[in-house]
C-alpha positions as CSV (number, residue, x, y, z in Angstrom):
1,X,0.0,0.0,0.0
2,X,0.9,3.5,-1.0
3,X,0.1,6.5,1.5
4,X,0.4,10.4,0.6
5,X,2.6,11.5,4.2
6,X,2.0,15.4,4.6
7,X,5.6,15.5,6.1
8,X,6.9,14.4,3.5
9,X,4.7,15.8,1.2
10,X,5.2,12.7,-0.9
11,X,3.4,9.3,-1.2
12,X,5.5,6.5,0.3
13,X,5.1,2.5,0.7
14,X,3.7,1.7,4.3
15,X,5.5,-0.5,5.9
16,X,4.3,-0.8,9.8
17,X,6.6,-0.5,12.4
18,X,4.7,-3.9,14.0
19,X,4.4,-6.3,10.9
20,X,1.5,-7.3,10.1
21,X,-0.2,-4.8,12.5
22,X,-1.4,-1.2,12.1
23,X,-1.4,1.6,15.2
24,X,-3.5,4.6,14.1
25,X,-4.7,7.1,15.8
26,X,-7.2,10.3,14.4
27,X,-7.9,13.1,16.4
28,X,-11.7,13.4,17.3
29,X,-13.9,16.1,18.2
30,X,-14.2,18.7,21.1
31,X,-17.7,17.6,22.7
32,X,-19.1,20.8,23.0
33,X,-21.9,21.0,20.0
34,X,-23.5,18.3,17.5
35,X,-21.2,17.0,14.9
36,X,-21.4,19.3,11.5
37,X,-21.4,17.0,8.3
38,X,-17.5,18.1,7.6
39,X,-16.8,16.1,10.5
40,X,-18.2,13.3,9.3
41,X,-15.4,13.2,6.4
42,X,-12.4,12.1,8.6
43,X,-14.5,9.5,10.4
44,X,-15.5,7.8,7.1
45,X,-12.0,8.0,5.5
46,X,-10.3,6.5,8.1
47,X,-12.6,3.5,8.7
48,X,-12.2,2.9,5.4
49,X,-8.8,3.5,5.2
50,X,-9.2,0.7,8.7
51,X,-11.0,-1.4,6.5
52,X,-8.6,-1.7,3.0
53,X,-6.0,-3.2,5.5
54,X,-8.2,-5.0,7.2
55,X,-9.0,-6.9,3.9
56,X,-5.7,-7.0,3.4
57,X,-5.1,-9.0,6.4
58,X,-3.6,-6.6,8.8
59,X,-4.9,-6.0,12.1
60,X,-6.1,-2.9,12.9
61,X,-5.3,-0.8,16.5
62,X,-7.5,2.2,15.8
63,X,-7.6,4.9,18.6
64,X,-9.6,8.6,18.7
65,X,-9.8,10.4,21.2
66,X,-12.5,12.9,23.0
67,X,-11.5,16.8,23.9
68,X,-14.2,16.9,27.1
69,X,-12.8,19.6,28.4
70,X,-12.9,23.2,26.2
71,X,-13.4,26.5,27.1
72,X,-16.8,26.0,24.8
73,X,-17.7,23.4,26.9
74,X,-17.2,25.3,30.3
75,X,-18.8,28.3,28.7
76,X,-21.7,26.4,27.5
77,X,-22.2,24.6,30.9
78,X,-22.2,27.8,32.9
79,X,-25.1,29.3,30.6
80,X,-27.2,25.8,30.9
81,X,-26.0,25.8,35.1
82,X,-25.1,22.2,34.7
83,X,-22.3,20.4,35.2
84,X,-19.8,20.0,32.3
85,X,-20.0,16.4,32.3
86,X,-23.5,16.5,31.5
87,X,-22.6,18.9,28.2
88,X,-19.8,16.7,27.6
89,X,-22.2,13.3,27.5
90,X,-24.2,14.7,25.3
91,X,-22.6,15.1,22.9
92,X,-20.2,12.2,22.7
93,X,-23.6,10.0,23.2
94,X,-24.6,12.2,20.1
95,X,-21.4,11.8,18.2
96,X,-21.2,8.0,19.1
97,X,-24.4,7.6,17.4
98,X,-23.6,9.2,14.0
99,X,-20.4,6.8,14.1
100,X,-23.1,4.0,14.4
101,X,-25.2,5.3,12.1
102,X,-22.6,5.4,9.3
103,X,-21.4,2.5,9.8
104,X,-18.2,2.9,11.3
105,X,-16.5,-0.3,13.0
106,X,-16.0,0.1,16.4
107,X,-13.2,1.9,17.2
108,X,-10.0,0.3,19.9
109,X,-10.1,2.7,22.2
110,X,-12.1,6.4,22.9
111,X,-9.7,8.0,25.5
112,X,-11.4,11.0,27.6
113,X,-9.1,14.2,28.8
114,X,-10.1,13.8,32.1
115,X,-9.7,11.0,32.5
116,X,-6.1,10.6,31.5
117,X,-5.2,13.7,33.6
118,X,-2.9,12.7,35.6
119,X,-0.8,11.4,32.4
120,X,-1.0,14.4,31.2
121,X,0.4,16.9,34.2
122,X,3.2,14.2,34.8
123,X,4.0,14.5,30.7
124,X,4.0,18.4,31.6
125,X,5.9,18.3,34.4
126,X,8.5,16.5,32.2
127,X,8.7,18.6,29.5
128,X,9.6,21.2,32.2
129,X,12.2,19.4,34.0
130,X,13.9,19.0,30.7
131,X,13.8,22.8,29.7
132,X,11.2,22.6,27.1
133,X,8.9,24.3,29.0
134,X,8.5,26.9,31.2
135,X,6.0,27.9,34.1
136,X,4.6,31.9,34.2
137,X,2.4,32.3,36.8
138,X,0.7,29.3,36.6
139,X,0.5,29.5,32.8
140,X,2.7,26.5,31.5
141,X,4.3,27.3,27.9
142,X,6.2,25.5,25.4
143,X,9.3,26.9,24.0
144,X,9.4,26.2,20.0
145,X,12.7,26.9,19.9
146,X,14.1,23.9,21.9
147,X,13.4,21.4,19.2
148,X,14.5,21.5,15.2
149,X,12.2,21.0,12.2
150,X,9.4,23.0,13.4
151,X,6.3,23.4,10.7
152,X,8.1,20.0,8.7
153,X,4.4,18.7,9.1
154,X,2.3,21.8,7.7
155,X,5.2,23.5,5.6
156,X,5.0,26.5,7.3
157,X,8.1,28.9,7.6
158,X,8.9,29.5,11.0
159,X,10.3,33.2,10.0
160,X,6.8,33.7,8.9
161,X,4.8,32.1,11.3
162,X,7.1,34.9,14.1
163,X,5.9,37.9,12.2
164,X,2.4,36.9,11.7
165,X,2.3,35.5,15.7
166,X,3.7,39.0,16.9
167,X,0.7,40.9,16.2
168,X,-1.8,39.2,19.0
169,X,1.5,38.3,21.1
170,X,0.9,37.2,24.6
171,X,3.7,39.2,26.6
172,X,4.6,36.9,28.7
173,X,5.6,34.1,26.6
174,X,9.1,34.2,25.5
175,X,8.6,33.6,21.5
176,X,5.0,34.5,20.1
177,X,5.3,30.7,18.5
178,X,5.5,29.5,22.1
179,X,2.1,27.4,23.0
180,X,0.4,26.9,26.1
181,X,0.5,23.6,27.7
182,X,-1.0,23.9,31.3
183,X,-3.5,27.2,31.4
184,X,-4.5,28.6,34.7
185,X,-8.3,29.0,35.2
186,X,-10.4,30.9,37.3
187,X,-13.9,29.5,36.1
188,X,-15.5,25.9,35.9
189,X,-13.8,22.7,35.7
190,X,-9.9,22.4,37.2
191,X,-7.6,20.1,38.3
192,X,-4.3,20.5,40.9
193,X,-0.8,21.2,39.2
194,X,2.3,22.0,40.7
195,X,1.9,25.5,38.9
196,X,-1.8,25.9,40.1
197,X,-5.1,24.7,39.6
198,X,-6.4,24.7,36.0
199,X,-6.3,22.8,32.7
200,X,-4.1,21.4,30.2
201,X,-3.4,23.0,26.5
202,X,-5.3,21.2,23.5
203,X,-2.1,20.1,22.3
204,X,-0.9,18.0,24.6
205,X,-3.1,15.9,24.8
206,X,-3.1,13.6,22.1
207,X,0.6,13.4,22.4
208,X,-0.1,11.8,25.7
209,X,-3.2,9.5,24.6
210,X,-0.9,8.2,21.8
211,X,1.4,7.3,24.4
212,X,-0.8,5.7,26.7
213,X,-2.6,3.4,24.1
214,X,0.0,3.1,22.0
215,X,3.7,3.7,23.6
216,X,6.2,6.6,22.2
217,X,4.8,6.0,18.4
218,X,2.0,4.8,15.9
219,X,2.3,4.0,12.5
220,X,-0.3,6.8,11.5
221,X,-1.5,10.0,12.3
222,X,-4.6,11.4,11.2
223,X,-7.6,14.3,10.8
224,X,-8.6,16.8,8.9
225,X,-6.5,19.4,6.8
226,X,-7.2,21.8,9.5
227,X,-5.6,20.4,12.0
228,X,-1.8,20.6,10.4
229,X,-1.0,23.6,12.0
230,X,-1.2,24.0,15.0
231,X,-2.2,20.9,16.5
232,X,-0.5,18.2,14.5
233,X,2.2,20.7,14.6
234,X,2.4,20.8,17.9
235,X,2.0,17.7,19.0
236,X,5.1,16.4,16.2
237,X,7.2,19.4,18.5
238,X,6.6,17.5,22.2
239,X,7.0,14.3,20.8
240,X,10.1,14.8,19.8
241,X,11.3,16.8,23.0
242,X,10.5,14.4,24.8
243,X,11.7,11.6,22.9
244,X,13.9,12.4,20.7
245,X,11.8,11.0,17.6
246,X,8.7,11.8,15.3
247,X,5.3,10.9,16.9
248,X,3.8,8.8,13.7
249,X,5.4,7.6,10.3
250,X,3.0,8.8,8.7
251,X,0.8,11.9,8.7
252,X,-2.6,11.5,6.6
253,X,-5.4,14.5,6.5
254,X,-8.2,14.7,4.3
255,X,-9.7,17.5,2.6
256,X,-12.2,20.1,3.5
257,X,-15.6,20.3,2.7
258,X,-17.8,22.7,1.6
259,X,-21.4,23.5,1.3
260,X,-22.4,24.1,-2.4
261,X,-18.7,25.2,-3.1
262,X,-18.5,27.9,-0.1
263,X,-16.5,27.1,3.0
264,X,-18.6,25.5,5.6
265,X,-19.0,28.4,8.7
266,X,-21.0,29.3,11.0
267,X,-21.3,33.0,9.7
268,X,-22.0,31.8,6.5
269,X,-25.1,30.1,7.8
270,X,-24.4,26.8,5.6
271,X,-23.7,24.5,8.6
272,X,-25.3,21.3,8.1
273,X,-25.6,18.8,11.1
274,X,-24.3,15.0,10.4
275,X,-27.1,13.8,12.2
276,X,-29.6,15.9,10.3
277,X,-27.8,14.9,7.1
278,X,-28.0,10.9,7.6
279,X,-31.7,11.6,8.9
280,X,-32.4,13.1,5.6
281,X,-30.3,11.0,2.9
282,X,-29.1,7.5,4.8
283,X,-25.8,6.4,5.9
284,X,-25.3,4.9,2.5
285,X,-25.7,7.8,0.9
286,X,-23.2,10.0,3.0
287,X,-20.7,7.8,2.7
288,X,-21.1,6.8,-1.5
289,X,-20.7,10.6,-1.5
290,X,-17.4,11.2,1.2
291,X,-15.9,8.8,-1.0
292,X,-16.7,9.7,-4.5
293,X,-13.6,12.1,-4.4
294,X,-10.5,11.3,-3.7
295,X,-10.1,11.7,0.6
296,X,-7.2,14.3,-0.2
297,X,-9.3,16.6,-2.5
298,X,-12.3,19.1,-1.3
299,X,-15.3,17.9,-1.7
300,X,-18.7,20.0,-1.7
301,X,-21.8,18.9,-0.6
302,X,-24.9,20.0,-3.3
303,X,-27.9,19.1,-4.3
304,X,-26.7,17.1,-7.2
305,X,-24.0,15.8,-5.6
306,X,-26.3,14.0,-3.7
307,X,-28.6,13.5,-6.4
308,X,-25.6,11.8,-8.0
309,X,-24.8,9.7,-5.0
310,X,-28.2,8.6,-4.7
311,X,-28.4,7.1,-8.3
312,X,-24.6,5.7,-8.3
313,X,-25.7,4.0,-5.3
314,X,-29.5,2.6,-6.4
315,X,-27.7,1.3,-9.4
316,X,-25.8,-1.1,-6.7
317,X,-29.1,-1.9,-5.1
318,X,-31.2,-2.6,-7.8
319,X,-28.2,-5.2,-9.3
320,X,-27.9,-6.9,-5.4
321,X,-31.6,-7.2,-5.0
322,X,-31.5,-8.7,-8.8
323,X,-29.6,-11.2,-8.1
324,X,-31.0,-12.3,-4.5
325,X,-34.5,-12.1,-5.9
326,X,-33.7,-14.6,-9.1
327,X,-31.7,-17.1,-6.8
328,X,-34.3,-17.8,-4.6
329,X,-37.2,-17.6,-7.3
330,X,-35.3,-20.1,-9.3
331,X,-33.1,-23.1,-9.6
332,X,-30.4,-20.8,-9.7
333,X,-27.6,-21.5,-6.7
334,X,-25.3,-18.4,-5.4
335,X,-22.0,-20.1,-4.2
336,X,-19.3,-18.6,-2.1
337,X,-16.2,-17.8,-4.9
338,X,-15.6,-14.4,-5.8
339,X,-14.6,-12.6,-9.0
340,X,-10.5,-12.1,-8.8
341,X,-9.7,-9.9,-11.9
342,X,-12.3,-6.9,-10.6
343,X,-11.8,-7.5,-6.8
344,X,-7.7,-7.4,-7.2
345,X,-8.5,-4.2,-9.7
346,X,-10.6,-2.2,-6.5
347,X,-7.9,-3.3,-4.2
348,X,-5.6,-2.1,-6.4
349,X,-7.3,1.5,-6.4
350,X,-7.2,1.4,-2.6
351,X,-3.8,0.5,-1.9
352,X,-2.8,3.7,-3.9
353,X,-3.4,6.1,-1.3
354,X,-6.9,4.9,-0.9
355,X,-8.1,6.2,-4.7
356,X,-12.1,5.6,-3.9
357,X,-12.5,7.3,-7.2
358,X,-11.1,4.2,-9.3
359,X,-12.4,1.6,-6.6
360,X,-16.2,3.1,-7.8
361,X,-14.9,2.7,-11.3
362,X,-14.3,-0.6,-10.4
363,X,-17.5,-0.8,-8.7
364,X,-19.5,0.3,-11.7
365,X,-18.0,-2.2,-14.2
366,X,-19.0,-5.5,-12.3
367,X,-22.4,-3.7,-12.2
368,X,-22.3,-3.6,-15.5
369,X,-20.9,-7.5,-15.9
370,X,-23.7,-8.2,-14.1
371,X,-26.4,-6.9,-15.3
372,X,-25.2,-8.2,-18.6
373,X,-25.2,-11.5,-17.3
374,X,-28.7,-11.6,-15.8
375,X,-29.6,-10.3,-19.1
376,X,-28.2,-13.4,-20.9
377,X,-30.8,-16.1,-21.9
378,X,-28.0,-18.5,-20.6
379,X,-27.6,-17.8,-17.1
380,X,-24.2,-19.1,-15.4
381,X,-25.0,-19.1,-11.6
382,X,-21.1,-19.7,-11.0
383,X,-20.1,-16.2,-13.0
384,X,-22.9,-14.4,-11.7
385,X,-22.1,-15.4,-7.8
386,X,-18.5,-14.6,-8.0
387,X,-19.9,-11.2,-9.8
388,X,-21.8,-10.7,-6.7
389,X,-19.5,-11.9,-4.2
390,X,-16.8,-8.9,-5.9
391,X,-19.6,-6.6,-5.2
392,X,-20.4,-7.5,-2.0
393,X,-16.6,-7.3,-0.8
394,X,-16.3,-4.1,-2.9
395,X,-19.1,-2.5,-1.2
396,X,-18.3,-3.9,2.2
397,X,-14.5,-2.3,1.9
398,X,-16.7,1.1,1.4
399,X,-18.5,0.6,4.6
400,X,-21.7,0.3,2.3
401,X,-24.1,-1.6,4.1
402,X,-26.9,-2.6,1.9
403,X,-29.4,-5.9,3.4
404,X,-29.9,-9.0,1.2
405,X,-33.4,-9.5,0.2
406,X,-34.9,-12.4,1.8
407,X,-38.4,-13.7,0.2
408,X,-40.5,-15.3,2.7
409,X,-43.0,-18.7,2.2
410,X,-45.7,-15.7,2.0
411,X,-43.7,-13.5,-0.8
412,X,-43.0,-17.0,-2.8
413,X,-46.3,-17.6,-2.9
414,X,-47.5,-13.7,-4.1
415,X,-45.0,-13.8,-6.9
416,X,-46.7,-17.2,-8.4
417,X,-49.9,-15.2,-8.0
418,X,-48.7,-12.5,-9.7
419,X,-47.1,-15.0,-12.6
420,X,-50.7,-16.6,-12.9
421,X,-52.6,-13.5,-12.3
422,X,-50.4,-12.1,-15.7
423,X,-50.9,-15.2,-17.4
424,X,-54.5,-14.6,-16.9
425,X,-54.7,-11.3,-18.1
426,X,-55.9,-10.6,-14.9
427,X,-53.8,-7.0,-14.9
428,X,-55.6,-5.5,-11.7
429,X,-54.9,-8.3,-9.6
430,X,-51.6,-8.6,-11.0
431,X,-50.6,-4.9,-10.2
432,X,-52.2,-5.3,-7.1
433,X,-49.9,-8.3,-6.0
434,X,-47.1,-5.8,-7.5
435,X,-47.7,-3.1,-5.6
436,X,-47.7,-5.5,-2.5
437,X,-43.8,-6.6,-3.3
438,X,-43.0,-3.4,-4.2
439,X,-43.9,-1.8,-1.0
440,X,-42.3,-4.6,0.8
441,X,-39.0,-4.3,-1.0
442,X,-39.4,-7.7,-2.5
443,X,-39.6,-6.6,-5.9
């Protein structure tokens, strides 16, 4: 397999540090508000990116994390006068159900903040004691300087990044690049520090979740293209103060999304919950659409983009239930083999830097072999179940989920109505009884 790493800025063969095992970790969301449909994109690329080497026989360690403790959350809990657990629940029960929803296999781990706190003051404390860090009055800071390669991840120039830091520059910090790792508070939740009560920095703590679930480094790093700078940034910085090497091998973001080709934002008034989405369109949907461009590209959400998906993916449907329906309403027996040449073709597609554009290509041509061969007035059962088989696995990889058809002794028994009532000429009855299978999706 062939990933594109953003440190690199170059695709490179993946070769885990653990053969035949795969330690990935992907930044997930500050629990503060619903899920917006753009954050659905890194949560389907990279359980299907979990999936490809999955089917390729690798085992999978997949870890993301939750940010339950924000300043939006605090903020938030103090203007509902509850608790900021209970804000925090919410929304991790509500983001925990879109990842249901769409289909997403359960994830290794789902490390809280608060819960690794500890963890992450002694990490702090560290990072101190080694001169990477210095306390200001309770406010704990990170010193930029004390480490080489900073911006290797997001390609930013450090010379730049001074000038353009200086203008909101916190005076007491010692380089405007320098980021906060411990932040005294004065208002809702805190924890005890040896520089004071408060909370930890949103850097540092996936630095020490990857640690914890993983040891000193993972195989790949992911999120969205908005998180290169500063986050990844600054995590890549700790890690290698404090030890001496790179966090991941790799470092894998996908692209933005937009909302009819205008940047998603609140301002803007274009943004779209997940959960509203998948209410309105189906999982299936969603995801035949995420993955319709390639991961790395931006992709914006329209009308007929989701008209588009909706077809591409009915097409899929209508060949499955085609199949199931004439298997069981005939002498015809589906078998377990699978199609090599178009299976090894997808596979092909997704082991260069997951191309889900030429896996649907793929996709789209054993719909076509298949339909072509339920069309034949010589049906092969064995060609036509290793057809379907592909399909299946092709749509499976994809994290489509689409149910067999299943004819009971009651719908066997309608369609020989409906042959005899059509024999008959008996076209009321018989539209009747067609209606009936329709409704039922038996038809």
């Amino acid at each position: 397999m062939q990933l594109f790493n953003s440190k690199s800025n170059k695709t490179e063969v993946f070769t885990p540090i653990t053969p035949g095992e795969v330690h990935m970790y992907v930044c997930g969301p500050t629990v503060y508000n619903y899920i917006h449909i753009g954050n659905a994109r890194p949560m389907i690329v990279f359980d299907t990116l979990r999936r490809v080497f999955e089917a390729e026989g690798l085992k999978v360690k997949y870890v993301s994390n939750y940010t339950d403790v924000d300043d939006k959350i605090i903020n938030k809990a103090i203007a509902e006068n509850v608790d900021e657990t209970v804000i925090a629940q919410r929304y991790i029960d509500a983001y925990q159900s879109v990842r249901d929803r769409l289909h997403t296999r359960p994830l290794s781990a789902s490390p809280r903040v608060t819960e690794t706190m500890d963890d992450i003051i002694e990490f702090i404390a560290e990072l101190v004691k080694k001169g990477n860090a210095y306390n200001v009055g309770g406010n704990v800071y990170f010193r930029v300087n004390s480490v080489e390669g900073y911006g290797e991840i997001s390609k930013q120039n450090i010379d730049d990044l001074i000038v353009g830091a200086r203008v909101d520059e916190e005076t007491e910090k010692e380089s405007p690049l320098d980021f906060a790792l411990w932040k005294k508070t004065e208002q809702g939740i805190q924890w005890d520090s040896p520089w004071g009560k408060g909370r930890p920095g949103w850097h540092t703590e996936c630095v020490v979740m990857i640690q914890k679930n993983f040891g000193a480094q993972i195989d790949i790093h992911g999120g969205g293209m908005d998180l290169k700078f500063p986050h990844h940034e600054n995590e890549a910085a700790q890690a290698k103060a404090m030890y001496g090497h790179g966090l991941s091998t790799l470092w894998i973001h996908n692209g933005m999304l937009n909302i009819d080709g205008e940047k998603m934002s609140k301002s803007l008034g274009n943004v779209l919950w997940a959960k509203d989405v998948v209410d309105k369109v189906g999982a299936n949907v969603v995801r035949w659409m995420m993955l319709s461009a390639h991961y790395r590209a931006p992709l914006s959400i329209s009308d007929d983009t989701i008209e588009q998906a909706t077809i591409e993916l009915l097409k899929a449907e209508t060949v499955l239930k085609q199949v199931e329906l004439k298997a069981q309403l005939s002498e015809m027996k589906l078998d377990d083999t699978i199609e090599t040449s178009h299976k090894e073709a997808f596979m092909s597609a997704m082991d260069d830097d997951l191309n889900t554009p030429n896996g649907f290509m793929e996709i789209f041509e054993v719909i076509k072999d298949l339909n072509q061969h339920l069309r034949s007035r010589q049906i092969i059962a064995t060609q036509i179940s290793s057809l379907y088989n592909s399909l299946r696995f092709m749509l499976e990889t994809l994290g489509i989920e689409i149910e067999p058809v299943v004819l009971s002794d009651e719908d066997r028994a309608d369609y020989v109505k409906w042959s005899d009532a059509k024999t008959a000429k008996d076209f009321a009855a018989a539209d009747a009884i067609r209606l009936k299978l329709s409704e039922a999706g038996k038809l």
